[in-house]
Biopython code that builds the backbone (N, CA, C, O; Angstrom):
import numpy as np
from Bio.PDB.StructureBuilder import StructureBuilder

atoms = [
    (1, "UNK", "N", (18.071, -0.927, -3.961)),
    (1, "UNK", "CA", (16.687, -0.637, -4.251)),
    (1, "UNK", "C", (16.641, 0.638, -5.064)),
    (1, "UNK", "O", (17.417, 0.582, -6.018)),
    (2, "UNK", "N", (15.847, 1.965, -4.957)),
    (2, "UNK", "CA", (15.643, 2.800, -5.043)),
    (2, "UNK", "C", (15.047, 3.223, -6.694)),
    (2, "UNK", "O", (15.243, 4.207, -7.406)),
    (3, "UNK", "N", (14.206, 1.905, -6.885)),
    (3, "UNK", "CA", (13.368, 1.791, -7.914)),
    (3, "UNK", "C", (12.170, 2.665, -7.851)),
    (3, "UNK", "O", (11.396, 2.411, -6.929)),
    (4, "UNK", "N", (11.817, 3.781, -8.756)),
    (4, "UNK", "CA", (10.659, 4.414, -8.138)),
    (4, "UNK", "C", (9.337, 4.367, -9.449)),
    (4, "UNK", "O", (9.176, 5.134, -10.398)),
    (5, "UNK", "N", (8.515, 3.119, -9.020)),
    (5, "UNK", "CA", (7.893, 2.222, -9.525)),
    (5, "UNK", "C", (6.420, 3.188, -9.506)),
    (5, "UNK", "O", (6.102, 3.477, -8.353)),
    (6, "UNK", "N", (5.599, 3.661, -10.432)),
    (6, "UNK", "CA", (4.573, 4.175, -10.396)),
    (6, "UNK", "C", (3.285, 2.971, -10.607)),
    (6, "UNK", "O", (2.945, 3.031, -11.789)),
    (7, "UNK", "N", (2.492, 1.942, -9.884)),
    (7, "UNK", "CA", (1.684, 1.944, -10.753)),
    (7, "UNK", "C", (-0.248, 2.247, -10.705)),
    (7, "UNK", "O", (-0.942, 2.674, -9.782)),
    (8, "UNK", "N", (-0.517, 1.936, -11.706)),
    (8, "UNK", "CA", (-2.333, 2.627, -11.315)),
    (8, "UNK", "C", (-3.265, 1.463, -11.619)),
    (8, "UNK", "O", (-3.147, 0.664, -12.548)),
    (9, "UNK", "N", (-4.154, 1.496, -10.740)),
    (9, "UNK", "CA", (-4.702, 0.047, -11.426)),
    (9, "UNK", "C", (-6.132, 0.532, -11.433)),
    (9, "UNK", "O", (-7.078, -0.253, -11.376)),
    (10, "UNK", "N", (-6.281, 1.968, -11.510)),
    (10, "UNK", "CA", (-7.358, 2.346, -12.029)),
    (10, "UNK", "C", (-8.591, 2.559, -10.493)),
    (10, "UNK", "O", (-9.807, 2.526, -10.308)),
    (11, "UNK", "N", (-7.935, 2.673, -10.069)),
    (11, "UNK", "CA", (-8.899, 2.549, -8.316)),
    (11, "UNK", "C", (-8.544, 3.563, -7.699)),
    (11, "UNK", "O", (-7.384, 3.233, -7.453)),
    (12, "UNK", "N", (-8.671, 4.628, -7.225)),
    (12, "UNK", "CA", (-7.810, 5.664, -6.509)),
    (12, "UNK", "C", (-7.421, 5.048, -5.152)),
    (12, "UNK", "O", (-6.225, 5.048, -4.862)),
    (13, "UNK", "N", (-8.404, 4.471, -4.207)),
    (13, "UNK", "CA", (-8.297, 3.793, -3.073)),
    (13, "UNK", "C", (-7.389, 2.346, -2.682)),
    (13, "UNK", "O", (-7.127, 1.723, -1.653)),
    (14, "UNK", "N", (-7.118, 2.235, -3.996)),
    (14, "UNK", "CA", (-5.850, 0.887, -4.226)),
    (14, "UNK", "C", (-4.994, 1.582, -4.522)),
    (14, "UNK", "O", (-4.150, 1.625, -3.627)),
    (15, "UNK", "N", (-4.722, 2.276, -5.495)),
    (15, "UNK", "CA", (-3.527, 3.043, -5.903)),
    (15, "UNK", "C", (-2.925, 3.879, -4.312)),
    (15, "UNK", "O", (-1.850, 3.654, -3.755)),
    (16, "UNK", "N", (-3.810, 4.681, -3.949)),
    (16, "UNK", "CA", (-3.001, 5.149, -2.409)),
    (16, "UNK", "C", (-2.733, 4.336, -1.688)),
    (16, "UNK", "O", (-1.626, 4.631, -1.237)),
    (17, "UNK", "N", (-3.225, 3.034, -1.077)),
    (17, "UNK", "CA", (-2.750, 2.002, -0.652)),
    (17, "UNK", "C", (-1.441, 1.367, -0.973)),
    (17, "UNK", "O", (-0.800, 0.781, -0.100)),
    (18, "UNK", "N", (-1.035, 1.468, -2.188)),
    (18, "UNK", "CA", (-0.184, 0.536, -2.839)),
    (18, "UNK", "C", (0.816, 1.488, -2.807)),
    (18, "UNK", "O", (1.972, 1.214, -2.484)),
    (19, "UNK", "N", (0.380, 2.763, -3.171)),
    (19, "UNK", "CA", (1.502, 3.909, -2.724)),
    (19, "UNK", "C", (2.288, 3.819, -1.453)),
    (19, "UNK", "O", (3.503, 4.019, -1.473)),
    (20, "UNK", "N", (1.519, 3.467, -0.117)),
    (20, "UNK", "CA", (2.526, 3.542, 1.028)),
    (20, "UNK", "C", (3.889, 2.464, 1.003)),
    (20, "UNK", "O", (4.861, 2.771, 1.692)),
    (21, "UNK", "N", (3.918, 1.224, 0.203)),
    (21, "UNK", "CA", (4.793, 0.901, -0.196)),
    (21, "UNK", "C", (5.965, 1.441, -0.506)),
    (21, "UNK", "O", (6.926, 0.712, -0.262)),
    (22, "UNK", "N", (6.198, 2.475, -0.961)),
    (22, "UNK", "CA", (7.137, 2.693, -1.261)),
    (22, "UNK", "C", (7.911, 3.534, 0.122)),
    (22, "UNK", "O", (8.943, 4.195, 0.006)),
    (23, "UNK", "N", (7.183, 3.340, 1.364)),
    (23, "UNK", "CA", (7.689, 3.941, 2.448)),
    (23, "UNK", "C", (8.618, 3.208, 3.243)),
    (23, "UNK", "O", (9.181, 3.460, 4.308)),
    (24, "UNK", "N", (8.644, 1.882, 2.174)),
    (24, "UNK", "CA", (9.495, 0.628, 3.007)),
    (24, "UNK", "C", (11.009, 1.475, 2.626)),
    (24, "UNK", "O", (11.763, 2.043, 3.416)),
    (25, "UNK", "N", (11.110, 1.355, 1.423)),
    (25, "UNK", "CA", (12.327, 2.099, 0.563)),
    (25, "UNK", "C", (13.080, 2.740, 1.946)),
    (25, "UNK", "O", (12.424, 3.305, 2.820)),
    (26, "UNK", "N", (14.338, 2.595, 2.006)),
    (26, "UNK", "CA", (15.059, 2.959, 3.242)),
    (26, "UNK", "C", (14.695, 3.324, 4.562)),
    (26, "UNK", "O", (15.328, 4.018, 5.357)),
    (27, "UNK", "N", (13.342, 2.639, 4.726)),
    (27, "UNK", "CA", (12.915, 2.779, 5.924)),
    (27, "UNK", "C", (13.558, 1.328, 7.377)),
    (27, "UNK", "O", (13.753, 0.128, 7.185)),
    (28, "UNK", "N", (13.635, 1.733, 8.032)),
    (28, "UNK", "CA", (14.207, 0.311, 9.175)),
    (28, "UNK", "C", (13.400, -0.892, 9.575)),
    (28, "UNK", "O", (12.412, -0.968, 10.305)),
    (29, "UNK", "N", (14.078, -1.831, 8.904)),
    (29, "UNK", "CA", (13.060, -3.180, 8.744)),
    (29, "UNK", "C", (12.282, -2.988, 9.683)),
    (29, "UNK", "O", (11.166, -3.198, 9.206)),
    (30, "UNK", "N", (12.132, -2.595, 11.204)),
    (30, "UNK", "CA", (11.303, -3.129, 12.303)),
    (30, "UNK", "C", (10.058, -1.834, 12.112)),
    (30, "UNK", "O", (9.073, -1.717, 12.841)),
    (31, "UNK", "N", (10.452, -0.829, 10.800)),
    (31, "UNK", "CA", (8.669, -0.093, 10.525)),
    (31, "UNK", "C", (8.031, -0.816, 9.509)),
    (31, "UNK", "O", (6.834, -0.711, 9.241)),
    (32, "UNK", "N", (8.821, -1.542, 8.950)),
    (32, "UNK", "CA", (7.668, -2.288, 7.316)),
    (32, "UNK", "C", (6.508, -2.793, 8.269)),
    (32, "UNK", "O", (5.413, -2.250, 8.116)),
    (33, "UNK", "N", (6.621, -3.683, 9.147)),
    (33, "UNK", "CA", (5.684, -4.175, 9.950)),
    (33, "UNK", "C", (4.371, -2.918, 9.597)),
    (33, "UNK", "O", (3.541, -2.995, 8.691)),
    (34, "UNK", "N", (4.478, -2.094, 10.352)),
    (34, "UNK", "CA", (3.222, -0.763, 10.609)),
    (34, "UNK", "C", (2.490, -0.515, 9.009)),
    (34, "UNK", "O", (1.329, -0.503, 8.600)),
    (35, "UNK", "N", (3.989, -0.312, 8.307)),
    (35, "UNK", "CA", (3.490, -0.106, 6.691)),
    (35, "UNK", "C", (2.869, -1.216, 6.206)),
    (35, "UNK", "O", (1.709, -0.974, 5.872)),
    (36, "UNK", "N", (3.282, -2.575, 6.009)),
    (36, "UNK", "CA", (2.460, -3.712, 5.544)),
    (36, "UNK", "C", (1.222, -3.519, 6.202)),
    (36, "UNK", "O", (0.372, -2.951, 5.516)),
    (37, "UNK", "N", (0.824, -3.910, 7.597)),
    (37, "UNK", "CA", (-0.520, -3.840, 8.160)),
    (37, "UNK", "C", (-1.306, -2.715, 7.753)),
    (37, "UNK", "O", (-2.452, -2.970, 7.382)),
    (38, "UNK", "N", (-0.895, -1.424, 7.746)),
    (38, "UNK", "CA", (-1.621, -0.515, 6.669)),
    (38, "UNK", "C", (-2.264, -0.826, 5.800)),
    (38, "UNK", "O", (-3.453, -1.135, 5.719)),
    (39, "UNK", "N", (-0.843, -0.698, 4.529)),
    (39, "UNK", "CA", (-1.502, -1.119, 3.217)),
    (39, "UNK", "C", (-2.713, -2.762, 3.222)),
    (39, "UNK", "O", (-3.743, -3.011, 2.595)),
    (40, "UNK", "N", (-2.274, -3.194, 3.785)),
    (40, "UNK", "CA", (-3.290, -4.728, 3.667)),
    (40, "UNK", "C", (-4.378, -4.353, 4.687)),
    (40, "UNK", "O", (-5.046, -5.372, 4.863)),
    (41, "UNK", "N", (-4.861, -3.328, 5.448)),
    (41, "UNK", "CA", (-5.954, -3.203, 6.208)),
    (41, "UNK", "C", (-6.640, -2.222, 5.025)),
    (41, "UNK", "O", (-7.497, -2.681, 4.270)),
    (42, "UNK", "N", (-6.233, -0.987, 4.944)),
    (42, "UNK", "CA", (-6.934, -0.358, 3.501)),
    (42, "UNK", "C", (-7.306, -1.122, 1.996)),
    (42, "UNK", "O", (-8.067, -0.575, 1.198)),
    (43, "UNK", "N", (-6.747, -2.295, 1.752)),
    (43, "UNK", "CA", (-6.825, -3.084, 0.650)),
    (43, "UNK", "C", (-7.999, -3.886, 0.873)),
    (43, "UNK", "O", (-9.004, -3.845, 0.164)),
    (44, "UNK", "N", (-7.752, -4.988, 2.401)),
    (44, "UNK", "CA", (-9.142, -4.697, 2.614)),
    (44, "UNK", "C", (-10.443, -4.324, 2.867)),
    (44, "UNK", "O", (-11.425, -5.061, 2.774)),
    (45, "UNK", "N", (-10.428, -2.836, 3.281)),
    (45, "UNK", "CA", (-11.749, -2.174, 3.816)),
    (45, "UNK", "C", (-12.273, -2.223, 2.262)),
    (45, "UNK", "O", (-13.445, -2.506, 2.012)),
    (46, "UNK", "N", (-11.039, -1.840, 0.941)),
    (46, "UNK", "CA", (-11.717, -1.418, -0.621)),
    (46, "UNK", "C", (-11.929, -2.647, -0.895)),
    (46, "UNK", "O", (-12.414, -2.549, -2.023)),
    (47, "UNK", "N", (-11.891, -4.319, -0.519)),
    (47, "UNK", "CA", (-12.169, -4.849, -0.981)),
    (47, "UNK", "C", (-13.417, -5.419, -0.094)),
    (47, "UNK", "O", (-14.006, -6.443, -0.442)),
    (48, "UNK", "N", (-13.495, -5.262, 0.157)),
    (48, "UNK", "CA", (-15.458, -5.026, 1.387)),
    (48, "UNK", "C", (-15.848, -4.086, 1.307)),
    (48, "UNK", "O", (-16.598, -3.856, 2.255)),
    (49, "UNK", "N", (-15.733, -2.954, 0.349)),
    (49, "UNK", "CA", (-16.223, -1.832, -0.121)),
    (49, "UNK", "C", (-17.040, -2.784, -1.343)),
    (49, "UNK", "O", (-18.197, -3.200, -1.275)),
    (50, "UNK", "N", (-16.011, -2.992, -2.518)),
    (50, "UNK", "CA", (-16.398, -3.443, -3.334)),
    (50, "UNK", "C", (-17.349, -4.328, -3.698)),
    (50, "UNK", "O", (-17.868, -4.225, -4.809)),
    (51, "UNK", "N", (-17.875, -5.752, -2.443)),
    (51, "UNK", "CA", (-18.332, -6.766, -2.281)),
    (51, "UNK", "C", (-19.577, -5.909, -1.992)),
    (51, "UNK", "O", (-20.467, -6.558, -2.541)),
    (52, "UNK", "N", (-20.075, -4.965, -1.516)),
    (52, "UNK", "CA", (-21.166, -4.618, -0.723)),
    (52, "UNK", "C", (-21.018, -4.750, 0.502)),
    (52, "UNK", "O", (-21.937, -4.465, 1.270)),
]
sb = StructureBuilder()
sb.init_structure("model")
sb.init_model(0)
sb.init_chain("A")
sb.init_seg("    ")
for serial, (resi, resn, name, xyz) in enumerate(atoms, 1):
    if name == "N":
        sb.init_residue(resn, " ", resi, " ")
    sb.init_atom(name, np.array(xyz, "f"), 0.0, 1.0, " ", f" {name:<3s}", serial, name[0])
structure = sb.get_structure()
């Protein structure tokens, strides 16, 4: 791995989201769990932000 992938998609509240990703990066498979449910619970609060 140890690709260190920047990207912006123009949202600050997606972009920090998408940021914790990179906490998988040598982290021990049995924390991605905590990190995925993160990032995909903040992805959706901004995307029920967005909807109204």
């Amino acid at each position: 791995m140890g690709q260190d992938v920047s990207v912006s998609t123009g949202d600050a509240a997606v972009d920090e989201a998408l940021s914790r990703l990179t906490d998988l990066d040598g982290a021990p498979v049995r924390e991605h769990l905590q990190v995925l449910e993160a990032v995909h619970d903040a992805l959706q609060a901004r995307l029920a932000d967005a909807e109204g």
